[in-house]
C-alpha positions in Angstrom: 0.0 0.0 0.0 2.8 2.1 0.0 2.3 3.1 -3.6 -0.9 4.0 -5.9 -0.7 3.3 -9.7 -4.4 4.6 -11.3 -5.1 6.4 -14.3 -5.6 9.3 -13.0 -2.7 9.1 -10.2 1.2 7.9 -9.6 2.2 7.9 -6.3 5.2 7.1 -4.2 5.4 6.8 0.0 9.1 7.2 0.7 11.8 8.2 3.6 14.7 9.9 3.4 17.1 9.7 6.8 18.0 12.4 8.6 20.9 11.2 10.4 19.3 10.0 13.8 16.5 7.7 14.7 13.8 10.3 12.7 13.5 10.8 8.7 11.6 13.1 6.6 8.4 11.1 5.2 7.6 12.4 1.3 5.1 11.4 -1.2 5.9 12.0 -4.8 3.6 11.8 -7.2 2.2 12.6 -10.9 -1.0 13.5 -12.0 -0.9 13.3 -15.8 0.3 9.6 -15.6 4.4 10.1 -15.0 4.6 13.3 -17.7 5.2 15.6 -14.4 6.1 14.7 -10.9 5.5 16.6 -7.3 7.0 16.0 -4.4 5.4 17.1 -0.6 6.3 16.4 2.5 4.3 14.9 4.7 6.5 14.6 7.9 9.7 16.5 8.5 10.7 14.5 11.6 9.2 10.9 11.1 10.1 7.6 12.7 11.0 4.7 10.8 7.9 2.6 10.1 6.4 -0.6 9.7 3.0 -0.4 7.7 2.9 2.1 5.0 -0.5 2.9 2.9 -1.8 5.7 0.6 -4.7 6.4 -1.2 -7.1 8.9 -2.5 -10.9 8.5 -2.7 -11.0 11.7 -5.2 -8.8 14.3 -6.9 -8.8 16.4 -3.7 -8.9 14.1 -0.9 -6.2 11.7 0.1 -5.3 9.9 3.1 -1.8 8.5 4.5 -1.8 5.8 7.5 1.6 4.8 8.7 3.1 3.3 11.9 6.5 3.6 13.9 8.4 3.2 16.8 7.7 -0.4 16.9 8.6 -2.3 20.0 7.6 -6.0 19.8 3.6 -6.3 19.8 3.4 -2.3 19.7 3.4 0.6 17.6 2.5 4.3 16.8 -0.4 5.1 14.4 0.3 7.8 12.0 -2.7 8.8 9.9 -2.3 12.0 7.5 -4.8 13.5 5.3 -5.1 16.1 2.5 -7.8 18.0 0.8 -5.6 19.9 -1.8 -4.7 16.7 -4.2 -1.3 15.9 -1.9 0.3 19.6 -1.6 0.1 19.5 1.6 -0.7 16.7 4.6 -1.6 17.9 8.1 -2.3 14.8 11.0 -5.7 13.8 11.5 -5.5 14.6 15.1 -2.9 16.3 17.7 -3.5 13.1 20.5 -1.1 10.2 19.8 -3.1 7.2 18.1 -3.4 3.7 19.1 0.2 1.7 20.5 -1.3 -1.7 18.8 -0.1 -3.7 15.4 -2.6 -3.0 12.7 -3.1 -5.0 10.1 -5.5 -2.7 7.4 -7.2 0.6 7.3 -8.4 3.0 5.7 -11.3 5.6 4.2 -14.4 5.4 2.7 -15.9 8.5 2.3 -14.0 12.3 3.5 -15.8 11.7 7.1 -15.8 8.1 7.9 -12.4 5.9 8.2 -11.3 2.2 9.9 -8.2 1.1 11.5 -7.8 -2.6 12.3 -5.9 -3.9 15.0 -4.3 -7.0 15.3 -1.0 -8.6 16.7 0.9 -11.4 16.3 -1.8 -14.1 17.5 -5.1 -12.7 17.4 -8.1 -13.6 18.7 -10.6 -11.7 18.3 -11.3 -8.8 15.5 -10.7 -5.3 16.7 -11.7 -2.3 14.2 -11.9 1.0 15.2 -13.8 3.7 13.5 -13.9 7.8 13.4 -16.7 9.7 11.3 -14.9 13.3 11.9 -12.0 12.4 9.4 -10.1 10.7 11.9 -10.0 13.4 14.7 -11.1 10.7 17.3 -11.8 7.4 17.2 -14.5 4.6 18.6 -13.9 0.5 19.0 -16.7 -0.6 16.4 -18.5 -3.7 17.7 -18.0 -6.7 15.6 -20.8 -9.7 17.0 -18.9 -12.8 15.9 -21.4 -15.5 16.5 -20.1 -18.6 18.9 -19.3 -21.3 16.6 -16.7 -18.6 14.5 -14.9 -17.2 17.9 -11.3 -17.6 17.7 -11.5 -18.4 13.9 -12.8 -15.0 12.0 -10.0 -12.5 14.1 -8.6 -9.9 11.8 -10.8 -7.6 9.9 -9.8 -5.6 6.8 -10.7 -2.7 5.3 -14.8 -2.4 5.0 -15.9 -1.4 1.8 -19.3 0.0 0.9 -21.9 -2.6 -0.8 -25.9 -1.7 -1.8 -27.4 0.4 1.1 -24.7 -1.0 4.1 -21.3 -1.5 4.6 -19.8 -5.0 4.4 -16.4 -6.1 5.5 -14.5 -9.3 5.9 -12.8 -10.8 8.7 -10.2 -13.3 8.1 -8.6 -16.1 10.2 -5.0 -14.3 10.9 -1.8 -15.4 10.2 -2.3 -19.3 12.4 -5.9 -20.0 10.4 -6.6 -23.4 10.1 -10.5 -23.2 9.7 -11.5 -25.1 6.3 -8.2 -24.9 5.1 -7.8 -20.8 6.0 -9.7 -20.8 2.4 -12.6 -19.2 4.0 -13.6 -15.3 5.5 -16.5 -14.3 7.4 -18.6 -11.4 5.9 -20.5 -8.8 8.3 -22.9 -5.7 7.5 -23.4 -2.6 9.0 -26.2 -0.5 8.5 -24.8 2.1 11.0 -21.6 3.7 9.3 -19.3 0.9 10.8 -20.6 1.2 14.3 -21.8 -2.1 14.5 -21.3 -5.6 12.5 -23.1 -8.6 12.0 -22.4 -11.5 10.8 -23.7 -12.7 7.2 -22.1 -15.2 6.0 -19.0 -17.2 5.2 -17.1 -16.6 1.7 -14.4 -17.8 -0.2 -11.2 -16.0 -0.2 -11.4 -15.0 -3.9 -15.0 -13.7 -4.2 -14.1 -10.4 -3.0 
């Protein structure tokens, strides 16, 4: 996720060290498919990270989530946005973000956004959600039914489907259930403030 190849959009997530344990985090990028190329910077005193994403849900708006300072089953979020195409980022809020592994997040819209926690075994799915463009930020609830606890764990990034939102929770990295071939699927008709289970699919339908 640390790059975006569209039609409309080239874009690059990269670091360039400083000298000491921070580096300055930069996304070039092209709008008139590699013709031209901008650079910004989106963190002048960044620390080396782990999970690296970038995206844009328009020509305007654009998000950045990255993590650092990683010791062992812990980590900084970093989540940057920009409504001028990627001139200039700003952090989504002032208050340090979660200390847990994430696995996936993301945005679906300008307001609403996930972040999925996970670690290196886990057991249960933990997705967090903000609906003021990642200023603060709620624990969603996920209802896994009995029979799939401990086996659907890790959610990924929901994606909008009909009139709800829909996203898919996989087994983790130690899956075993029918062969790990298999995710759960749950809905929200709330804006990702609560899930329920629908149904099991393959790993390839979506």
């Amino acid at each position: 996720g640390s790059y975006l190849l569209t039609e409309e959009r080239v874009a690059f997530l990269n670091s360039v060290g400083r000298g000491d344990v921070t580096e300055q985090l930069r996304l070039i990028y092209s709008v008139d498919q590699g013709k031209t190329w901008k650079k910004s910077v989106v963190d002048e005193s960044y620390f080396v990270n782990r999970f690296r994403k970038v995206d844009f849900l328009d020509d305007q708006f654009g998000y950045i989530i990255t993590t650092g300072e990683k010791i062992v089953a812990q980590e900084v979020v970093f989540v940057y946005i920009t409504t001028d195409g990627g001139q200039s980022w700003k952090p989504a809020t002032d208050e340090q973000l979660f200390t847990r592994l994430i696995a996936e997040g993301g945005f679906i819209n300008t307001e609403t956004g996930f972040l999925s926690m996970s670690g290196i075994n886990p057991s249960e799915p933990e997705l967090m959600v903000t609906h003021n463009t990642g200023k603060t930020w709620q624990q969603a609830i996920i209802e896994v039914p009995e029979e799939y606890r401990e086996i659907f764990v890790e959610a990924e990034k929901p994606f909008r489907e009909d009139d709800h939102l829909a996203v898919l929770v996989n087994q983790g990295p130690n899956g075993d259930y029918k062969g790990a071939k298999v995710k759960g699927k749950f809905i929200s008709t709330d804006q990702g403030v609560t899930w329920r289970f629908s149904m099991e699919v393959e790993n390839d339908v979506y």
